[in-house]
Backbone as JSON, one array per atom type, in Angstrom:
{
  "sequence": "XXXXXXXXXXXXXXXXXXXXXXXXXXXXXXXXXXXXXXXXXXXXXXXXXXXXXXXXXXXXXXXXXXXXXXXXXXXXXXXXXXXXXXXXXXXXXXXXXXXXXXXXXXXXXXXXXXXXXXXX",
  "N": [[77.86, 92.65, 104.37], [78.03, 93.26, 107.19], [75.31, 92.05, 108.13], [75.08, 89.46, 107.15], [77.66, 88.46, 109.13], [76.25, 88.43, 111.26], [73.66, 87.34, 110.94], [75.54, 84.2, 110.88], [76.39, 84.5, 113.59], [73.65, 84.77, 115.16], [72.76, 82.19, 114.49], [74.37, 80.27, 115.35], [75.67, 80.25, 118.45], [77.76, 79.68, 119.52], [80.24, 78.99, 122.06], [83.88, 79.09, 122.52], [86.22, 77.7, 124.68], [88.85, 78.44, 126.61], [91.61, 77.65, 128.54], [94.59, 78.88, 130.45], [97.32, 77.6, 131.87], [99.67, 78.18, 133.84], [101.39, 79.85, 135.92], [99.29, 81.18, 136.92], [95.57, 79.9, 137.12], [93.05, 80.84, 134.45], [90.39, 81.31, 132.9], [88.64, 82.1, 130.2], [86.09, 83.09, 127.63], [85.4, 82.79, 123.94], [82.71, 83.5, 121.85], [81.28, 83.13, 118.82], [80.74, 85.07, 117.28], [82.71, 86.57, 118.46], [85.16, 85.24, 117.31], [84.57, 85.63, 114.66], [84.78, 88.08, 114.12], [87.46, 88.66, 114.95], [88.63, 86.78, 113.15], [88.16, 88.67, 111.1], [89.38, 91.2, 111.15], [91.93, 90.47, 111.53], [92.29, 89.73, 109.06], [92.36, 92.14, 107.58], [94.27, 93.67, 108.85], [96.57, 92.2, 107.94], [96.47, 92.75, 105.36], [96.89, 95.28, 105.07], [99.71, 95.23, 106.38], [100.74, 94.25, 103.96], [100.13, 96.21, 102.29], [101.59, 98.57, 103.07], [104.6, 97.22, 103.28], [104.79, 97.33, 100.33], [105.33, 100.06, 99.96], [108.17, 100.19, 100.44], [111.68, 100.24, 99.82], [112.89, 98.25, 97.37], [115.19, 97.19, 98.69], [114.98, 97.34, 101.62], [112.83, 95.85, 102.02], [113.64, 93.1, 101.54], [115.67, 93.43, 103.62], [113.93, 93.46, 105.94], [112.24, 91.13, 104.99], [114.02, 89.09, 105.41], [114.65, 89.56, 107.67], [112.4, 89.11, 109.73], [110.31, 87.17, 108.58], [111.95, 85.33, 107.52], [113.21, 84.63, 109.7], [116.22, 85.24, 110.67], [119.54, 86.11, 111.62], [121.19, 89.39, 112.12], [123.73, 89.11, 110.95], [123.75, 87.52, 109.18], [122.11, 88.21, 107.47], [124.19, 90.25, 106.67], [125.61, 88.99, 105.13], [124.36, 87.4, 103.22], [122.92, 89.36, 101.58], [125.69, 91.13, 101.24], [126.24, 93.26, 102.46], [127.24, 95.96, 104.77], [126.98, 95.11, 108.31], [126.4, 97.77, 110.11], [124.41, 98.71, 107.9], [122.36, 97.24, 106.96], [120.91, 96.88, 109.5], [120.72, 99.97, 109.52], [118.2, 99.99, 107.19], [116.8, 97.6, 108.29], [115.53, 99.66, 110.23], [115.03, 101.97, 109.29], [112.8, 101.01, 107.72], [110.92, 100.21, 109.16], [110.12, 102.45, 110.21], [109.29, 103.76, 108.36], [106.66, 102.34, 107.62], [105.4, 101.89, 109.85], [104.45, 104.99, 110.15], [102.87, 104.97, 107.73], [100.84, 103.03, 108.61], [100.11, 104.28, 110.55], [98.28, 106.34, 109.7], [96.75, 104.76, 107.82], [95.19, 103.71, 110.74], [94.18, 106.22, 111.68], [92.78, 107.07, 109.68], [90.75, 104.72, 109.66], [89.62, 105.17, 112.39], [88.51, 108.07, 112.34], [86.34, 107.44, 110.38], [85.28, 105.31, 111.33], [83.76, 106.92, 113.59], [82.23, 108.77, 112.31], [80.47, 107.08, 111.35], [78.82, 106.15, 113.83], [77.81, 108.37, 114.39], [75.98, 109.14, 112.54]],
  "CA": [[78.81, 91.81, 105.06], [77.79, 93.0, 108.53], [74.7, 91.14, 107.98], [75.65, 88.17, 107.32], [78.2, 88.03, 110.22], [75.34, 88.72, 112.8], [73.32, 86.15, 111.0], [75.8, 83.49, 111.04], [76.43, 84.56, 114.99], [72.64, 84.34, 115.58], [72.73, 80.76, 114.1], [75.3, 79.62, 116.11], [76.28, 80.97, 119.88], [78.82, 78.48, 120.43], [81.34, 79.34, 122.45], [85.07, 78.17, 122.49], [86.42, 78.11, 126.18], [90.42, 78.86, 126.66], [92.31, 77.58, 129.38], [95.58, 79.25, 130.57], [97.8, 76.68, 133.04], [100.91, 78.02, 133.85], [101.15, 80.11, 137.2], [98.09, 81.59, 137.48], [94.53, 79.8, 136.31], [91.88, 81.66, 134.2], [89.45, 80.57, 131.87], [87.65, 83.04, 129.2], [85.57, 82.12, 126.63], [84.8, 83.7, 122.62], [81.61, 83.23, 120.89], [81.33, 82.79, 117.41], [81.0, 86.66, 117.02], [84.36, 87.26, 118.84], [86.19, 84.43, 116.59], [84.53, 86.0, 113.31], [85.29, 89.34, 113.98], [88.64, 88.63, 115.31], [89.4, 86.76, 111.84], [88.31, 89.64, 109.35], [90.56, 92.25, 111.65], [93.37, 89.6, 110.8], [92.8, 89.77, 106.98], [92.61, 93.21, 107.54], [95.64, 93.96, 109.44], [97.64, 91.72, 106.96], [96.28, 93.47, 104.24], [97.5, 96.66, 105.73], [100.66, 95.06, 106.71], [101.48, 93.86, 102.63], [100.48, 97.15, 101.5], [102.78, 99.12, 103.6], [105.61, 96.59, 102.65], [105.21, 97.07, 99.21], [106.11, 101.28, 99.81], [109.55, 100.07, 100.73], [112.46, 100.51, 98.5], [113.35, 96.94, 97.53], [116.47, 96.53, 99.53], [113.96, 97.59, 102.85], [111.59, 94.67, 101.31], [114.47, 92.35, 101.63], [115.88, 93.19, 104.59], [112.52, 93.18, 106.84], [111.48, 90.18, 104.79], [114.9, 88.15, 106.04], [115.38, 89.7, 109.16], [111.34, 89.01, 110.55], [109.84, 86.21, 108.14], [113.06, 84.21, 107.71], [114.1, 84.89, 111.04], [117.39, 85.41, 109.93], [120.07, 87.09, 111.97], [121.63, 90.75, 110.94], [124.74, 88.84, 110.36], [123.11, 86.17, 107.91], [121.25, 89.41, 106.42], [125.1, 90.53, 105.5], [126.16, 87.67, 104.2], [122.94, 87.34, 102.1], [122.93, 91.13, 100.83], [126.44, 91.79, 100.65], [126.44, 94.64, 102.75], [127.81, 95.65, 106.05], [126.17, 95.12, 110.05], [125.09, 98.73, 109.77], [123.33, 98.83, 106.77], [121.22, 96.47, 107.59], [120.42, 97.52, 110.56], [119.61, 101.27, 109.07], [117.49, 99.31, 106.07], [115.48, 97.45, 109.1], [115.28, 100.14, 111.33], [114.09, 102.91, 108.56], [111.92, 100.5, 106.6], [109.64, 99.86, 110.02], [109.65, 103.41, 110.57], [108.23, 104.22, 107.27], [105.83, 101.31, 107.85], [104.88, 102.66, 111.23], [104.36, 106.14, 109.4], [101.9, 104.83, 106.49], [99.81, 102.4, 109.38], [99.36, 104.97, 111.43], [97.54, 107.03, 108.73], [95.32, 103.84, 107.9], [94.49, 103.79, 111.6], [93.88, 107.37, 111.64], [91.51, 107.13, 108.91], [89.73, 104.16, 110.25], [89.33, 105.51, 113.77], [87.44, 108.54, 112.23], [85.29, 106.58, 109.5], [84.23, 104.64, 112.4], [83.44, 107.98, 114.41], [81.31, 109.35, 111.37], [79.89, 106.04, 111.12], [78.5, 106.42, 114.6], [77.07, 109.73, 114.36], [74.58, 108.87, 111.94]],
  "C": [[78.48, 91.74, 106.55], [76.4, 92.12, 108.91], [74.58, 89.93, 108.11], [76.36, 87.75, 108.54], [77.03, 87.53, 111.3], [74.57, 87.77, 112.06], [73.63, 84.77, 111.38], [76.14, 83.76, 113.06], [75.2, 84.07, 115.26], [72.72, 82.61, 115.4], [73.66, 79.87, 115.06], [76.12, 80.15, 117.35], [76.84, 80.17, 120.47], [79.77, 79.54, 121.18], [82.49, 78.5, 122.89], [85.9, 78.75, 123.86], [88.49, 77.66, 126.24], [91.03, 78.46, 128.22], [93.94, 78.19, 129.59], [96.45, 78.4, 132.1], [98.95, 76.69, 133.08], [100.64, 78.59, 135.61], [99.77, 80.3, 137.84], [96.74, 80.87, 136.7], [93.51, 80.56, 135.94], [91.64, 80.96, 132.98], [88.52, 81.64, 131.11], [87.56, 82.04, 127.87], [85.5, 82.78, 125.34], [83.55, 82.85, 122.13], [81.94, 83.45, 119.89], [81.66, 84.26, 116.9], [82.35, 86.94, 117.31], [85.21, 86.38, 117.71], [85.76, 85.47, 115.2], [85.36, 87.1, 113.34], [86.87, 89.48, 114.21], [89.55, 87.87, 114.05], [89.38, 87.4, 110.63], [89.39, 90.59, 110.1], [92.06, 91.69, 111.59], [93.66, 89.62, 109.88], [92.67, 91.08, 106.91], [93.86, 94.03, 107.37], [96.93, 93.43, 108.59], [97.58, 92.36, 105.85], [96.95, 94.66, 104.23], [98.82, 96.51, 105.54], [101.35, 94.81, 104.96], [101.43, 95.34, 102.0], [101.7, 98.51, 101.82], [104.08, 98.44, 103.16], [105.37, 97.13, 101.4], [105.29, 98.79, 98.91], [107.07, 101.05, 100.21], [110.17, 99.77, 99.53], [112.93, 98.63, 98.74], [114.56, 96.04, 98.27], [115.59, 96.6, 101.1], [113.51, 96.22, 102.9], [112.6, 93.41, 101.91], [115.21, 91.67, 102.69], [114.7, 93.02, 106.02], [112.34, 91.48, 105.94], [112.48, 88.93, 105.62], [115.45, 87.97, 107.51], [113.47, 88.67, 110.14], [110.52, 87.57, 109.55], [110.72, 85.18, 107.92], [113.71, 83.61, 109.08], [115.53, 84.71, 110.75], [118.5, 86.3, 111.28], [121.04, 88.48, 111.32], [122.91, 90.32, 110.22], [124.67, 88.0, 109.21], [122.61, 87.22, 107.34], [122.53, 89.65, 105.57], [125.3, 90.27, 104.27], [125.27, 87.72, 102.58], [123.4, 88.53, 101.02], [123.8, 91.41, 100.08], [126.44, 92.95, 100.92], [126.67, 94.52, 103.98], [126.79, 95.99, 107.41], [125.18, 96.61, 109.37], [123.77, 99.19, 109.04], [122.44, 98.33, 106.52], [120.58, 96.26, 108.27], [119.53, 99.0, 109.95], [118.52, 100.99, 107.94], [116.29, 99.27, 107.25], [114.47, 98.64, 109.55], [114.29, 101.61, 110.48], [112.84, 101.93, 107.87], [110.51, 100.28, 108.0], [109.57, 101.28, 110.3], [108.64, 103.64, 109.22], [106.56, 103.13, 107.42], [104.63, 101.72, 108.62], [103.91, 103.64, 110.99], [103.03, 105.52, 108.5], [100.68, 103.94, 107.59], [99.73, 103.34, 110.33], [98.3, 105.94, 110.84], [96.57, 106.4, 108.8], [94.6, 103.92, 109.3], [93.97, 104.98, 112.03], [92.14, 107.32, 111.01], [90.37, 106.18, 108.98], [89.12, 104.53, 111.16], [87.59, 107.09, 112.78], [86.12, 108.36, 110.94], [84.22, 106.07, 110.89], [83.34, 106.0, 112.88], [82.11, 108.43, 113.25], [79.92, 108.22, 111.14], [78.5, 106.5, 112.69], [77.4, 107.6, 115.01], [75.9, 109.79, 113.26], [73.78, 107.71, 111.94]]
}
C-alpha cells in the first residue's frame, strides 16, 4: 500500500493551493502526498471512531448518535428517548468517556507500532 501511494505521488506533484481571507492572509499549499495521506488517516480515524461506538450500550449509541449526528438538542433527546435532562446528559457524557478510554488505547498502540517500525 505504501508503495503505491509514493508511486502515485511520484506521478503526480500537483499541488492544491488554499487561500484563507478573513482577517489575516496566508496561503499554504498540499501536494498530492499530503491530500493522500490525509484521506487514509480519515478512513482510519472513522474506522476507529465506528468501532468504539459500537462498545456502547445501545441507549449510549442512541444518545451520542442524536445528540452529535442529528444535532439534536438534550431536550429533543428527552422527548425522543423518554427519559429525563439528566439521563441524557449522563448517557452522553459516559458514552464519550468510554470512547475516549478505548481511542486512546488504539493511539497508544499505534504510536508504539510506529516506534518499532522505526527501529528496524
Amino acid at each position: 500500500m505504501r508503495r503505491e501511494l509514493i508511486r502515485r505521488v511520484e506521478k503526480s506533484r500537483n499541488t492544491v493551493e488554499y487561500e484563507v481571507n478573513e482577517n489575516k492572509e496566508s496561503t499554504f499549499s498540499l501536494s498530492a502526498e499530503d491530500m493522500l495521506i490525509g484521506d487514509e488517516m480519515s478512513s482510519e480515524n472513522q474506522e476507529n471512531i465506528k468501532t468504539a461506538l459500537s462498545k456502547l450500550s445501545s441507549r449510549q449509541k442512541e444518545a451520542i448518535y442524536l445528540r452529535y449526528f442529528e444535532e439534536m438538542e438534550y431536550e429533543e433527546i428527552c422527548d425522543v428517548m423518554e427519559i429525563n435532562y439528566q439521563s441524557v446528559r449522563n448517557l452522553i457524557s459516559k458514552g464519550i468517556i468510554e470512547m475516549r478510554q478505548y481511542l486512546t488505547v488504539i493511539m497508544i498502540g499505534i504510536l508504539i507500532f510506529t516506534h518499532f517500525l522505526q527501529l528496524s
